[in-house]
C-alpha positions in Angstrom: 0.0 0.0 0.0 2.9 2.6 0.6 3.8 2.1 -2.7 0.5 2.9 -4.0 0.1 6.3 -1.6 3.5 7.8 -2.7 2.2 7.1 -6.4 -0.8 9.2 -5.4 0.9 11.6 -4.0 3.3 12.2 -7.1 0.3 12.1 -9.7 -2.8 13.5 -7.8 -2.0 16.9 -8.1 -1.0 17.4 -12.0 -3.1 14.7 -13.2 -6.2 15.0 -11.1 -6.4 18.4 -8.9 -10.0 18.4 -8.3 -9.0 14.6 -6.5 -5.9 15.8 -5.0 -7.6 19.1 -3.3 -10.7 17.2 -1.6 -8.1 14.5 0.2 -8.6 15.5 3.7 -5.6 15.2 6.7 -5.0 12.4 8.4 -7.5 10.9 10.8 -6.5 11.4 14.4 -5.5 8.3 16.6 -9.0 9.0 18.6 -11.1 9.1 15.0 -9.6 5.3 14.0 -10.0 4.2 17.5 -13.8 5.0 17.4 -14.1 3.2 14.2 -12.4 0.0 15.6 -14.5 0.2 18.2 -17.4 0.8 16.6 -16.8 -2.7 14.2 -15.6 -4.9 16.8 -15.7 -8.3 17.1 -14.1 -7.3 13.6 -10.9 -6.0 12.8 -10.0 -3.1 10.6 -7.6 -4.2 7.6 -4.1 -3.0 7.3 -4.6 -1.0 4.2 -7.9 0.5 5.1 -5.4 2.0 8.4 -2.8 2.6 6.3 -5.0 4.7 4.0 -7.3 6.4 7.0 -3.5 7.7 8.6 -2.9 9.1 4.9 -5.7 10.6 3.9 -9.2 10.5 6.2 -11.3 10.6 2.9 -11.8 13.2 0.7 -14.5 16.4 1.4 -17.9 15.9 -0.3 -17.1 18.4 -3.5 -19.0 18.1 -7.2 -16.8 15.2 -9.3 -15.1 14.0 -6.3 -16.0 10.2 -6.5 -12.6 7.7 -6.5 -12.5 6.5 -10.3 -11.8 3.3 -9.9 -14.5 3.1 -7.0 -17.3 5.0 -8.8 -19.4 5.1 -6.0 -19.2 7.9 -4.2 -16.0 9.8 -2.1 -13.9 8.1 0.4 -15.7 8.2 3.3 -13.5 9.4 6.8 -13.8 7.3 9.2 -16.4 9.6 11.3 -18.4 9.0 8.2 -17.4 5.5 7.7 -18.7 4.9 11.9 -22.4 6.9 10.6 -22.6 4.8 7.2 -21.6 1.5 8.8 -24.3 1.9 12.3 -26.8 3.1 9.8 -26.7 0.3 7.3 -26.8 -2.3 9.2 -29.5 -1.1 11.1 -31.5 -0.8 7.6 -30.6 -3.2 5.6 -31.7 -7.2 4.6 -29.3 -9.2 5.4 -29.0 -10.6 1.4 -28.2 -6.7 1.0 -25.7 -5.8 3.7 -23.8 -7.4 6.1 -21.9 -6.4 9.6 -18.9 -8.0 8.3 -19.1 -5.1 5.3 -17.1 -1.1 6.6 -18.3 1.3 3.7 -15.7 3.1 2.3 -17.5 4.7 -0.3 -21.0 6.5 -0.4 -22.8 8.9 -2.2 -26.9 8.1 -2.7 -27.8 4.6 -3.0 -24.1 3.9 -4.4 -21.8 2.1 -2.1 -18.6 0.0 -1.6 -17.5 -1.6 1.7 -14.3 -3.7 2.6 -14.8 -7.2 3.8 -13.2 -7.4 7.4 -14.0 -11.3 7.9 -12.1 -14.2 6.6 -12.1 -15.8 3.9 -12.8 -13.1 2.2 -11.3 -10.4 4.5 -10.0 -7.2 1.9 -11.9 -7.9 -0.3 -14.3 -4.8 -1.9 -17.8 -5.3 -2.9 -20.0 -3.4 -4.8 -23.0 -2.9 -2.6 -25.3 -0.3 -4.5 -28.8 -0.5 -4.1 -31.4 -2.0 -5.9 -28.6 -4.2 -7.5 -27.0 -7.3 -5.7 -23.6 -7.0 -3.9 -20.4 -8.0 -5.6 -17.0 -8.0 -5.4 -15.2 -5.5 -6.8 -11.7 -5.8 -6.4 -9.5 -8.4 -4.2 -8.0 -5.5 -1.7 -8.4 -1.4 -1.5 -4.3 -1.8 -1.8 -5.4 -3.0 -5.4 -7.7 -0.1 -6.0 -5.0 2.6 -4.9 -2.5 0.7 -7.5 -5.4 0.6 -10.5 -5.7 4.3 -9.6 -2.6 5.0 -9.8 -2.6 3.2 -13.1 -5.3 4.9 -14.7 -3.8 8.3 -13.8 -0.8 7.1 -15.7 
């Protein structure tokens, strides 16, 4: 995943501004320790921490979805905690699942990051009225294919 965030870093701002300027800081230490805690018994995955102590998401702003992602902007992880409680307080089971942290929202567009075993990483498409999917094998993956199509 370091790889893939010091790509970003490099191309974001030449090749996609309107990306680079709605990253937001860091979350604090306080911010992912309410989002463990708020997805226990599971367990966050390394690159979603790796990605949350780079950038906590990106500031709602017109355009702004993650291209590869297409499905909103990267949530923080304030607005990962509100998206995660909500959903699976509304949701059918065959449509959401506690095992799923959202990491991208906007409408009924969604995709979340598998944090159980076997498939833990893994990203599924969860957009509404359509069934879930998966997406891509890891968000490690999606940071390299955005870095790729930035290229």
């Amino acid at each position: 995943m370091s790889l893939a965030l010091e790509c970003l870093e490099q191309l974001l701002p030449a090749e996609a501004p309107h990306l680079w300027e709605s990253l937001q800081p860091p979350c604090t230490l306080a911010e992912l320790d309410a989002l463990r805690r708020t997805v226990e018994p599971h367990e966050l995955t390394e690159d979603l921490v790796e990605v949350l102590r780079w950038r906590d998401g990106q500031a709602r702003v017109a355009h702004g979805w993650w291209p590869v992602l297409n499905s909103g902007h990267l949530l923080s992880a304030q607005e990962a905690i509100e998206h995660y409680v909500s959903m699976c307080k509304i949701c059918a089971p065959e449509q959401w699942t506690a095992s799923w942290l959202p990491i991208t929202h906007e409408g009924w567009y969604q995709t979340a990051i598998e944090l159980d075993e076997p498939l833990r990483g893994l990203i599924v498409e969860g957009s509404f009225p359509d069934p879930p999917h998966p997406l891509a094998p890891s968000l490690t993956a999606v940071m390299h294919a955005t870095c790729e199509l930035l290229q």
